[in-house]
N, C-alpha and C positions, 0 to 999 in steps of 0.2 A: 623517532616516530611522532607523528602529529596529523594537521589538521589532511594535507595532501597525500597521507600515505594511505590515512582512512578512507579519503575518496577513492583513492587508487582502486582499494578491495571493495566499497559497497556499492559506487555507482555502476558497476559494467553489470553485474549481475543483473539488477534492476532495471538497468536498460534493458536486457533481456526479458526479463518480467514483463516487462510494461509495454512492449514490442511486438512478444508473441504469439499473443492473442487477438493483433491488427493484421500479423504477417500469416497465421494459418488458416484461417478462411478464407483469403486471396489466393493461396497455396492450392486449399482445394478447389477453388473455382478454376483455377489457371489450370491444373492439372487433372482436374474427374467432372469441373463442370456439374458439379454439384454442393449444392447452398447449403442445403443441412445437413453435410458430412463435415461441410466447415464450421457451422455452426458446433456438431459434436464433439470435433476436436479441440477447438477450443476450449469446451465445457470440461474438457478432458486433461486440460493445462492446469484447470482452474479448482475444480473438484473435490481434487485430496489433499492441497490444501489446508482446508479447512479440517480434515480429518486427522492428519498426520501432524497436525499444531502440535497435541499436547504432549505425543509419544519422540517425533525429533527434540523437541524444548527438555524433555529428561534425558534423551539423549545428550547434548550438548553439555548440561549442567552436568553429568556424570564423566565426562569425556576425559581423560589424562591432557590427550593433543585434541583440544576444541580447534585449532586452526587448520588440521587434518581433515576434522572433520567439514568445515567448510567448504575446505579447497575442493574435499570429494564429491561436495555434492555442486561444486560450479561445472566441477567435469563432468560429473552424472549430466547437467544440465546439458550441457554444447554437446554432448555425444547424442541428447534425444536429439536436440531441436536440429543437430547437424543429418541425422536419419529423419526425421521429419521432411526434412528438406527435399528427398527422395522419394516422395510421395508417389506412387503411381507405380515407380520401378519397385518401387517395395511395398507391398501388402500394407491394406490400411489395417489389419489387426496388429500390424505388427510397429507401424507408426502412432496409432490409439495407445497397447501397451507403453511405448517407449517417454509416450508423451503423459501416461499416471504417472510412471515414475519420477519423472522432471517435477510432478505438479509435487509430490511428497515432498521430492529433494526442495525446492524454492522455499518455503518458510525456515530454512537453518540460514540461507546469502540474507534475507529480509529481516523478520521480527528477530532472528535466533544470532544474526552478526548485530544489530543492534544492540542487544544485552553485554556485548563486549566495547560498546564505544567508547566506555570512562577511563578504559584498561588502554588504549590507544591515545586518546585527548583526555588531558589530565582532569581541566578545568568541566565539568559536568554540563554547566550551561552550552558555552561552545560546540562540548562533545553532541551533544540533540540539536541544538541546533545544525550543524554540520550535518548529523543523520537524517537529519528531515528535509535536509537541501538534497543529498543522494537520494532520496524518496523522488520530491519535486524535478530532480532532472530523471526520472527514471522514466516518471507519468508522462513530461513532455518531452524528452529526445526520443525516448525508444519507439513512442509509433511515428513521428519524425522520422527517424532513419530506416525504418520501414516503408514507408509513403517516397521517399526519397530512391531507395533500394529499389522498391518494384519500379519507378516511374523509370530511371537511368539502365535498369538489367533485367530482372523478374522478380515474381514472389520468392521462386525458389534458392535466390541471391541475395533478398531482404532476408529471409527464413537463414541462411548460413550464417549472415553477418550477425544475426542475434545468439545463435552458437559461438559464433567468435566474440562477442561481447561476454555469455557467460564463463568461458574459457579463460580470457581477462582475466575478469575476475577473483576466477581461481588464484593466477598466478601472480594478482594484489596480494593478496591474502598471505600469501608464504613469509613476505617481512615482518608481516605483525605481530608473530611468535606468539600467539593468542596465549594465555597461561590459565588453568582451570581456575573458576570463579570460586570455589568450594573445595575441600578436600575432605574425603573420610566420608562421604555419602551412605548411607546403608540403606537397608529394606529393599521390595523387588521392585520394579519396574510398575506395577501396578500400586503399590502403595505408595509409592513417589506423585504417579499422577494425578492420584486421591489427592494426596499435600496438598498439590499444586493447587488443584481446582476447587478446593475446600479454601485455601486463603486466599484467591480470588475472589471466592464466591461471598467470606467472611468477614476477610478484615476490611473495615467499612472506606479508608482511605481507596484503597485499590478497588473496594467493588462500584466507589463509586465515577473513578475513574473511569473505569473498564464501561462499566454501563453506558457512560456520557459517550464516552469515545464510540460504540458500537451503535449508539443513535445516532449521531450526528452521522455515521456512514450511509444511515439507511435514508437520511436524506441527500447525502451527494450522490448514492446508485441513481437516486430517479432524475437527477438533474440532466440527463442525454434526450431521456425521452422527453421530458416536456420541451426540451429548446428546438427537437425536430417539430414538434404537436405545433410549438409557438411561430415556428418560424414560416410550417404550411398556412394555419389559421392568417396571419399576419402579411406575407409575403406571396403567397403560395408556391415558395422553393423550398423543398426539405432542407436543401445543401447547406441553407443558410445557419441551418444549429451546428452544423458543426464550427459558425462561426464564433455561437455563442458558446458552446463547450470548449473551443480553443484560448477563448478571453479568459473564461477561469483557471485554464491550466497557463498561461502566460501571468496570470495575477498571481496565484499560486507560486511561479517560479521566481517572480519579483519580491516578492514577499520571503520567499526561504534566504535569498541571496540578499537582502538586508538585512533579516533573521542573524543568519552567521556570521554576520559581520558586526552586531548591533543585540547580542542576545540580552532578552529584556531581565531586568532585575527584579522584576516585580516577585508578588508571590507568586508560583508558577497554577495553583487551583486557579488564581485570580486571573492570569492568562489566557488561562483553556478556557473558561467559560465565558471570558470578555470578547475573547476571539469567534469562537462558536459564535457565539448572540449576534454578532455585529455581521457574520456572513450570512447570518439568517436575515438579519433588518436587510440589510440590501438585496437578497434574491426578492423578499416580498418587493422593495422598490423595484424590482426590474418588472414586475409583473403588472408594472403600471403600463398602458397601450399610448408609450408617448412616442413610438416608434423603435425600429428597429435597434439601431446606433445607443438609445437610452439603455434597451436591456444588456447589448452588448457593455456600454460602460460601468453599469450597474452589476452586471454577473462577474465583469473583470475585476469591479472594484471589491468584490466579495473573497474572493480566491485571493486577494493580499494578505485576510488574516488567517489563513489556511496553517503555514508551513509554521508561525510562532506559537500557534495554538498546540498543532500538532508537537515540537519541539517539546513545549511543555507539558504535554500528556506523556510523551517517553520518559522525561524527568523523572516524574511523579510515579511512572511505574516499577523503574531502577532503586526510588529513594522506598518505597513501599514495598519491596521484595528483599527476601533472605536471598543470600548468595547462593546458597543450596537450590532455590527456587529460580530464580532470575530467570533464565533463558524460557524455561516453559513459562513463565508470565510473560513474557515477549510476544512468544510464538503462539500460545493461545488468545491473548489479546488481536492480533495481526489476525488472525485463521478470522476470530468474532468479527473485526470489520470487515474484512472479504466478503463475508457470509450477509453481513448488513447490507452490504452495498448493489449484494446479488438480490436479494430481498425486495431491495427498495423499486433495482430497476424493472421487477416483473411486476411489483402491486402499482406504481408509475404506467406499466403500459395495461396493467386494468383499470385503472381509473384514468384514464386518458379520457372518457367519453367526457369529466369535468370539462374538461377545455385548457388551454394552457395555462391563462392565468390563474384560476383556480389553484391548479398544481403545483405551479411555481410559490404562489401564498402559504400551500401547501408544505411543498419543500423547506422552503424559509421557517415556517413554525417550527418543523423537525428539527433544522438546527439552532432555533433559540431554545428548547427544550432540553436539547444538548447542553444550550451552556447552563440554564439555568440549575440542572442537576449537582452542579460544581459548589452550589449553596449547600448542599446536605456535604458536601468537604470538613472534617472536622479542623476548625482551628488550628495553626501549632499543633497538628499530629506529627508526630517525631519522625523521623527516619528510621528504616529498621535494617538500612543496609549494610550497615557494619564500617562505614565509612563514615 
């Protein structure tokens, strides 16, 4: 077992992730010809989520076969998005339901296989870093081979292949003989989750993690809308932000794929927050009007310290949690930035009337505020992970 087996099992899911939500709006337009049925489905991938974080996360932590439980929920996954895929011939209540349930099942292949990657890659740095490259290629292949799927076949053929991505998955998953992180669990389901979200909320290493991490999302949500805002003001072509959103997630992916090749030794608070800060300083530099091409270089050069930031936030969350807890710290942490990042992109398109730059300056203070939180980080705070 090691670095490529772990890819094996985290990246296909994530592709599916990171895919699905490109391929079912196009789904529905191609097939009902209707924009905000697409839009709802999506919202409907995306949703529960956030809700079902803290309850799958005790799931997982209590689980005997946690890699069962995986595998089940990558096949939960491909069986919706593959009915999804059949839109029209099948009742959209019946493609809405199928698609909450994928959105529950997705936080166990994401934040909830995460919490298992030290149990797979021995060495802890490598191990995040490596998960944070499956992150990074998730964000950028999965609407990639979506965009590529509808252009060559249909939505409805992008929509399958992300079933068949989740499916993967699954069937990564079965070598890595996940083994429970905890043994001897007690108390109900509901007092577990209390734990959980009580030493989140508590122990000051982790809250202040968690805090940092969930701001700094709520400034990458709003990064789509200002680059469209920027690019009509500036160019008067929408099309063009998705040039600049492309440069960040190619920056982003250059960045994870040095990352795991190159994981830093620093102290990892000292990372997160060095990282954050420094992709804040540059989004404000983009927001400088020196042309197009600047902001493009400026918002790609920002997304390179993405994936080692992030690397060392998973760290920090693994060495701050009891084994008992682990997984629901994962997955509640994950659900919080989902939810950040939804956040950001709707307060983004109300304060659009700013103007782009503005927002972009904007954006940028969001995530040097992110890093700077990493200062309230205590000192040599120990590890509590039993390792």
């Amino acid at each position: 077992m090691g670095v490529a087996s772990y890819l094996t099992a985290a990246t296909p899911p994530r592709l599916a992730v990171g895919g699905i939500t490109v391929a079912i709006p196009v789904l529905a337009v191609e097939q009902t010809s209707d924009v905000a049925l697409g839009g709802l489905l999506a919202a409907a991938t995306l949703a529960p989520s956030i809700l079902a974080a803290p309850i799958v996360g005790v799931l997982l932590d209590r689980a005997r076969r946690p890699g069962a439980l995986v595998a089940g929920a990558g096949i939960a996954m491909g069986a919706g998005y593959a009915t999804a895929a059949f839109l029209g011939a099948v009742p959209t209540w019946v493609v809405a339901l199928v698609l909450l349930v994928t959105g529950a099942a997705a936080p166990i292949t994401m934040g909830g296989l995460s919490s298992f990657a030290t149990e797979v890659i021995a060495e802890e740095r490598r191990a995040y870093a490596v998960d944070a490259l499956a992150y990074n290629l998730g964000s950028v292949v999965g609407p990639a081979l979506v965009a590529a799927s509808a252009a060559l076949w249909s939505a409805q053929a992008a929509t399958l292949v992300m079933a068949g991505c989740a499916l993967a998955g699954a069937a990564g998953t079965v070598p890595l003989r996940l083994q429970p992180l905890a043994t001897g669990v007690r108390g109900s389901m509901l007092q577990a989750m209390a734990r959980g979200i009580r030493h989140i909320a508590t122990h000051r290493p982790l809250a202040v993690v968690t805090s940092s991490g969930t701001l700094s999302q709520f400034g990458a949500g709003g990064l789509a809308i200002a680059a469209v805002l920027l690019s009509v003001q500036r160019t008067g072509d929408p099309g063009q932000g998705a040039v600049v959103v492309t440069a960040f997630a190619i920056g982003g992916l250059v960045g994870a794929l040095w990352n795991a090749g190159h994981p830093s030794r620093l102290r990892s608070e000292l990372v997160m927050g060095a990282g954050f800060a420094a992709t804040g300083v540059l989004t404000i530099a983009a927001a400088a009007d020196l042309g197009l091409w600047w902001t493009i270089a400026a918002i790609g050069a920002s997304g390179l310290f993405t994936a080692p930031s992030a690397s060392a936030m998973l760290l920090l969350r693994k060495q701050q949690s009891p084994p008992a807890l682990r997984s629901q710290v994962f997955t509640v942490g994950a659900g919080l930035r989902a939810a950040a990042a939804a956040a950001g992109a709707a307060v983004a398109g109300i304060a659009s009337g700013l103007g782009a730059g503005p927002l972009l300056v904007l954006i940028g203070v969001t995530w040097v505020a992110s890093g700077a939180m990493l200062v309230a980080y205590p000192r040599g705070a120990p590890a509590i992970d039993g390792t």
